[in-house]
C-alpha positions, -999 to +999 in steps of 0.1 A: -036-339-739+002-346-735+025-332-760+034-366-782+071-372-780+079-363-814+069-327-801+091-332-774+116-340-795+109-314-819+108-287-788+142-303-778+155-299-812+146-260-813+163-256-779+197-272-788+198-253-816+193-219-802+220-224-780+249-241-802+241-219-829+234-188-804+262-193-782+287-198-819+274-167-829+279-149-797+315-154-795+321-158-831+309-117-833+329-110-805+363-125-819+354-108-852+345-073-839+377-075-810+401-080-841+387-058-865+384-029-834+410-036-811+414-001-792+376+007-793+368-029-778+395-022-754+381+011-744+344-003-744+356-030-718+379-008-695+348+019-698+324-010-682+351-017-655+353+013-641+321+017-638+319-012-620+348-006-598+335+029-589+298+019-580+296-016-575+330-027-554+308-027-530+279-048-544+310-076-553+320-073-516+286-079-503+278-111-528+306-128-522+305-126-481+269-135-483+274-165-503+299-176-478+278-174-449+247-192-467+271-220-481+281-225-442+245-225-433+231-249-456+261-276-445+250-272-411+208-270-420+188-297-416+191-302-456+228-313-447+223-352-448+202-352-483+222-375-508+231-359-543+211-386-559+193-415-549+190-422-512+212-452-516+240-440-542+271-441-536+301-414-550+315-421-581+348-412-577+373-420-549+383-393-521+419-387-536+410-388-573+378-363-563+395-341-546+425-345-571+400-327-600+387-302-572+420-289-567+441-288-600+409-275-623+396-250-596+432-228-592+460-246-610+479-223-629+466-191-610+485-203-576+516-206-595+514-173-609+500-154-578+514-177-550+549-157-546+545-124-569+511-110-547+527-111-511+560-101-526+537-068-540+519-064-513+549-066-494+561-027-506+526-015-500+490-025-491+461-009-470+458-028-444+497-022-432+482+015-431+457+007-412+474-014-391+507+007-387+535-015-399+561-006-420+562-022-453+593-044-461+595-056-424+587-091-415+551-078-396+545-066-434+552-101-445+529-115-425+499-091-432+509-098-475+504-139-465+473-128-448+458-109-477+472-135-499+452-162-481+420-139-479+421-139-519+423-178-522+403-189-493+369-194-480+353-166-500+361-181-531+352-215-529+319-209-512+313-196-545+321-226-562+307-253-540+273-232-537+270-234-576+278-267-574+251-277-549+226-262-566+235-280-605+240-310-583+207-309-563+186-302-587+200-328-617+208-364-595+184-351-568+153-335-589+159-348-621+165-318-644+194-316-672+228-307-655+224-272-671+224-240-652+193-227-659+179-263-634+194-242-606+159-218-612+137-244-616+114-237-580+113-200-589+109-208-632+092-238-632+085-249-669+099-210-679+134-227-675+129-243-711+121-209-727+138-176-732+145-167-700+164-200-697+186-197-726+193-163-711+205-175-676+224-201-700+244-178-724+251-161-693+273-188-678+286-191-711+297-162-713+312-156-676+323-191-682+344-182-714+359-150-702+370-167-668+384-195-685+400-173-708+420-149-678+431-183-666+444-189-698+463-158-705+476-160-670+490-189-677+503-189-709+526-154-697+542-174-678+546-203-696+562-182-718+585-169-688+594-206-680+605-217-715+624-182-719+643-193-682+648-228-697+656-223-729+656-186-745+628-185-768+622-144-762+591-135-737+567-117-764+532-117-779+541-139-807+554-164-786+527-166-764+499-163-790+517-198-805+518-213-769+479-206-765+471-222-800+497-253-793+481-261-760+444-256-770+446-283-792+461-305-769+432-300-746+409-303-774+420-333-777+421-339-738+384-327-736+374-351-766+383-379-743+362-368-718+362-362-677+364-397-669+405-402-686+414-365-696+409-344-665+414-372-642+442-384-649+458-346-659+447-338-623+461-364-603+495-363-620+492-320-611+488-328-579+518-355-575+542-333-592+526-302-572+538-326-542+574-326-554+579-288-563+563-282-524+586-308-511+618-287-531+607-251-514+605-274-476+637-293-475+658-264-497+645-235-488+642-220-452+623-249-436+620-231-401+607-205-409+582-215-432+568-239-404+565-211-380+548-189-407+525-218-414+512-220-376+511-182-379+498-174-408+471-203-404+460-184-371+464-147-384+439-154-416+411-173-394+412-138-369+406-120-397+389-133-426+354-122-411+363-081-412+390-087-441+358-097-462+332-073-450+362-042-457+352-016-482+378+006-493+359+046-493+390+064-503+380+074-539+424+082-544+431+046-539+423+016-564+443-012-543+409-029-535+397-026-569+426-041-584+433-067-565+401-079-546+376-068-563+396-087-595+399-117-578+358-118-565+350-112-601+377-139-610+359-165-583+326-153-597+335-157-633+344-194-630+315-200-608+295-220-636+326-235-650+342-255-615+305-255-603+289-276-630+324-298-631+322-301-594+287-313-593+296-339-620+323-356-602+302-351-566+269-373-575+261-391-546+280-375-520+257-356-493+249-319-491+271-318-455+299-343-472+303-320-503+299-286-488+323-291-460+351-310-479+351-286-504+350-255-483+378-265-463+404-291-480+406-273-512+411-241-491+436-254-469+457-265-495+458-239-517+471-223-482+499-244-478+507-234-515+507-199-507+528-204-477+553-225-492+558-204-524+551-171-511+566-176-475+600-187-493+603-156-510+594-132-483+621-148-465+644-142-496+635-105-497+637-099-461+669-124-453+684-130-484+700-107-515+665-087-518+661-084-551+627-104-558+605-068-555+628-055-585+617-086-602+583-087-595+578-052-606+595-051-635+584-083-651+556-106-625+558-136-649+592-145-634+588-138-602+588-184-598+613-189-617+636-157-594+628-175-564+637-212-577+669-197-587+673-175-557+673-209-533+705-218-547+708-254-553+724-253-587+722-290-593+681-289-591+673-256-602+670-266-642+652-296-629+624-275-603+621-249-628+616-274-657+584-293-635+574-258-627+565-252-661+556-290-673+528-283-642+517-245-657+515-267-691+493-295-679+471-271-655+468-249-683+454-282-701+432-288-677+419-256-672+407-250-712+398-286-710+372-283-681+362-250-692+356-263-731+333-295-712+315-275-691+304-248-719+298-278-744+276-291-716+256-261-714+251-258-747+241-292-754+215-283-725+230-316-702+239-337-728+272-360-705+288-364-739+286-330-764+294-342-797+328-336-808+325-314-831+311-288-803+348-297-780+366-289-810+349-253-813+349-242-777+382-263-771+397-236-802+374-209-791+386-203-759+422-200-773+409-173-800+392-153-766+421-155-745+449-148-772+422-114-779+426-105-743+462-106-747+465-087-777+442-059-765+462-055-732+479-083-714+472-083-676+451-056-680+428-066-705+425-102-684+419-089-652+394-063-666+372-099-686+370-110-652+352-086-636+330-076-661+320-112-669+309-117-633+286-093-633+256-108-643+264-141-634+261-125-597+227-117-600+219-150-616+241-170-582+215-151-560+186-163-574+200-194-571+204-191-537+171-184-532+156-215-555+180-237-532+163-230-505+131-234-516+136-266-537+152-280-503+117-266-484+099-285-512+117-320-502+117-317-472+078-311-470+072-339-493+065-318-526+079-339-556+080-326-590+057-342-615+090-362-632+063-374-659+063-338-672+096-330-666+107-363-689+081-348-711+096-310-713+135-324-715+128-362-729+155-363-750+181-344-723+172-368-696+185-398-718+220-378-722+219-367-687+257-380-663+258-417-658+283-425-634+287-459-646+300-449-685+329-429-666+358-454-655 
C-alpha cells in the first residue's frame, strides 16, 4: 500500500523541521560558544588547520585537479547534449544577464581584494621563481606572480563550481528531485537521500556554505573599511568594520527577501557595468602597452602551465607558501562549492550539459583573467617602473593595496571618483555575495523549497553577519582563511561522491532507466510543488 499523502506530508513536515531547527541550532551554538571562548575556539580551529595543512595539502591538490579533468570530460561525453530539463526547454535567463550572476556572485569582492595585492606579494618571493631561477622584483618575477595569480582564479576553481552545479541541476529539472544537495546522491542513496544520511550531506553544505560565505564577507568588509577610510577618514578598526558587516547584512536581507529573480540580478548586472568602467580607468590611464603585451603573455604563460602548476606539491616541510596561499584558496573554491553551485544550477535550467559546462569553465575564467591582468598588471608595472612603493603597502596593510594603486596612476581629477566606484562595487558585491549565500542555505534548508519563507532569509541573511563578524574578532585574515579550509573538508568527500552518482545517473538515462517519479512525488510531495519555476522569476 502507498503511503497516503497526509503521511507524505507528515514525513515532509518532520524533515523541514530537522533541518531549519537543526541547522538554527548548529550555528546558533557555534556563535554562542565562539563569543563566550574566543582564544580556545580560535585555537580549536587553527589546531584542525594544521593538521590539514600538514597531512592533507596533498589530498586538496589531488581533488581539485581531478575534478577539473572529469568536469572537461563530461562536456565532451556523449552526456554533453542532455538538456537541463525537458527536452524542449528553453534557458530562463538571457546570455548577458546569466553570465552577469555567474560572474559577480562567484568572485566579486575577492578579485578586488586579491587582484593587485597577491602578484604584488608574490612579487618579493614565491616558489616557483626558485625553481625557476628568477630573481624576485624583476619583470620575469612579474610575470611568474600573474601566472600564479591566474592559476588561483582559473580553471581549477570553477570546475569545482560548475561540476556542483551539473549535478543539482541534473538531477532536479532533469530527474525530478528537490534542488537540494543531498539529489546529487540520489543513484548511489536512492530513497536513503530523505533520511539521516541526507540531512547529513545537507548540514554539510550548510555549513561549508556558511563559512565560505562568511571569508567572503570578512574579506570584503576589510576593505570596505579601507575604501571609506581613503574616502572619507572613518579609522580602519574592528569596530568599524563589525558595524559595516551588520549595516550591509541587512541590506542583503532585504536584497535576498526579494528574491533571485530582482535582487541578484539586477545587483549583478549593474557589478558588472561599473566593473566595465573601473577596467576601462586602469586601460586608458594606466600603462596601456604594457598591459596589452602582458595580456597576450600572460594568457599564453598560464595555459603552458596550469597542467604541472596544479599537480605541484610542495615537500619542503620549512616552507608553508603552498599552504597559505593554494591550499587556502582550493579550500576557498571548495567551501563555496554548494553555495555558486546550487545558484548556478538555478539560473542554468534548460541550458545543455556541453552549453553549461563549457561557458562556465571558460568565460567566467577568462574574465576574471582580464581582471587580474588589468589590476594586478598595473601595479607590477608601478613597482617595477614607477616610485616602488606598493610592496611597502601591501605588506604593511593589504586592504589598501586598490586604493595605492588608484592613487599611484596619477590622475588627480578621477582618483576620488575610481576609488569611490571601487568601493560602491566591494559594497554591492559584498551584497550579493551574503545575499546568494543567505538563498542558497535557506534553500537547503527548506529542502528545495524556490521561495524559503522570510522569516528563514531574515535568519541566515543576519546569521551570516554574526559568523563572519566572529571570524574577524577571533583573528582577521587569519581566522578567515583558516574557516575556509576547514569547512571544505568534508564537503570534498561529499563532491566526490557526487562525481561518482553523475556518472551513473547519466549511465541510467542513457540506458533508458527512469526513476519511478510516482514514488519520488510520493517521498518529496510537498517539495516538488515548491521546487524552481522559471516562469515566477521575471
Amino acid at each position: 500500500m502507498k503511503p497516503s499523502s497526509t503521511e507524505h506530508q507528515n514525513n515532509h513536515q518532520k524533515m523541514y523541521k530537522i533541518m531549519s531547527y537543526g541547522s538554527i541550532l548548529m550555528v546558533g551554538a557555534f556563535v554562542l560558544f565562539s563569543i563566550l571562548n574566543v582564544d580556545l575556539s580560535n585555537a580549536i580551529a587553527n589546531g584542525i588547520n594544521a593538521w590539514i595543512q600538514s597531512n592533507l595539502s596533498w589530498y586538496y591538490i589531488a581533488v581539485v585537479c581531478f575534478v577539473l579533468f572529469f568536469s572537461i570530460w563530461v562536456a565532451f561525453s556523449r552526456y554533453g547534449n542532455i538538456r537541463l530539463g525537458k527536452d524542449d526547454e528553453k534557458p530562463e535567463f538571457g546570455f548577458t544577464a546569466w553570465f552577469s550572476m555567474l560572474f559577480s556572485c562567484a568572485i566579486g569582492t575577492g578579485l578586488l581584494f586579491w587582484s593587485i595585492a597577491e602578484p604584488i606579494t608574490y612579487l618579493q618571493g614565491n616558489p616557483f621563481i626558485e625553481m625557476e631561477n628568477v630573481q624576485p622584483n624583476t619583470l620575469e618575477a612579474a610575470q611568474v606572480a600573474l601566472r600564479i595569480t591566474m592559476f588561483h582564479w582559473g580553471l581549477h576553481g570553477w570546475a569545482i563550481y560548475i561540476l556542483v552545479g551539473l549535478c543539482l541541476a541534473y538531477f532536479c529539472y532533469r530527474r525530478g528531485l528537490p534542488l537540494t544537495v543531498r539529489s546529487g546522491l540520489y543513484p548511489l542513496l536512492g530513497d536513503k537521500i530523505y533520511g539521516p544520511i541526507g540531512h547529513a550531506v545537507d548540514f554539510l553544505a550548510i555549513f561549508s556554505t556558511l563559512f565560505g560565505t562568511a571569508t567572503t564577507l570578512g574579506l570584503g568588509v576589510s576593505q570596505m573599511n579601507a575604501g571609506l577610510n581613503y574616502l572619507f577618514g572613518i579609522d580602519i578598526s574592528l569596530t568599524t568594520q563589525i558595524i559595516l558587516i551588520a549595516v550591509v547584512s541587512v541590506i542583503a536581507t532585504v536584497s535576498a527577501i526579494s528574491g533571485v529573480g530582482k535582487g541578484i540580478k539586477i545587483l549583478s548586472i549593474w557589478n558588472i557595468r561599473l566593473s566595465v568602467l573601473v577596467i576601462g580607468f586602469f586601460v586608458v590611464a594606466g600603462p596601456t602597452v604594457f598591459l596589452l603585451e602582458t595580456t597576450v603573455s600572460s594568457l599564453g604563460d598560464y595555459f603552458s602551465n596550469f597542467i604541472p602548476m596544479g599537480f605541484w606539491v610542495d615537500t619542503d616541510p620549512t616552507r608553508q607558501w603552498q599552504s597559505w596561499w593554494t591550499i587556502f584558496y582550493w579550500g576557498w573554491w571548495l567551501s563555496w562549492g554548494p553555495l555558486v553551485g546550487m545558484f548556478i544550477a538555478r539560473i542554468s535550467r534548460g541550458r545543455t550539459i556541453r552549453q553549461f559546462m563549457l561557458t562556465a569553465l571558460v568565460i567566467p575564467p577568462l574574465g576574471g583573467f582580464i581582471w587580474i591582468i588589468v589590476f594586478g598588471g598595473t601595479a607590477l608595472n608601478i613597482q617595477l617602473f614607477g616610485d616602488g612603493s606598493l610592496a611597502g603597502v601591501v605588506n604593511d596593510n593589504i586592504t589598501l593595496a586598490l586604493y595605492s594603486t588608484i592613487e599611484a596612476i596619477n590622475v588627480p581629477s578621477l582618483t576620488n571618483l575610481v576609488a569611490g566606484l571601487a568601493t560602491f562595487l566591494i559594497v554591492t558585491w559584498f551584497v550579493t555575495s551574503a545575499d546568494s549565500g543567505t538563498l542558497v542555505i535557506c534553500t537547503i534548508v527548506s529542502l528545495g523549497d524556490k521561495n524559503p519563507p522570510r522569516f528563514l532569509r531574515v535568519i541566515w541573511g543576519l546569521g551570516l553577519g554574526a559568523v563572519s563578524a566572529i571570524l574577524l574578532i577571533a583573528g582577521g585574515l587569519d581566522s578567515l582563511k583558516t574557516a575556509s579550509i576547514v569547512a571544505a573538508l568534508p564537503f570534498s568527500v561529499v563532491l566526490l561522491f557526487m562525481c561518482w552518482a553523475l556518472v551513473k545517473g547519466l549511465q541510467d538515462e542513457a540506458r533508458g532507466t527512469s526513476y519511478n517519479q510516482d514514488d519520488l512525488a510520493g517521498k518529496h510531495s510537498k517539495i516538488s510543488e515548491h521546487q524552481y519555476n522559471p516562469s515566477s522569476v521575471s
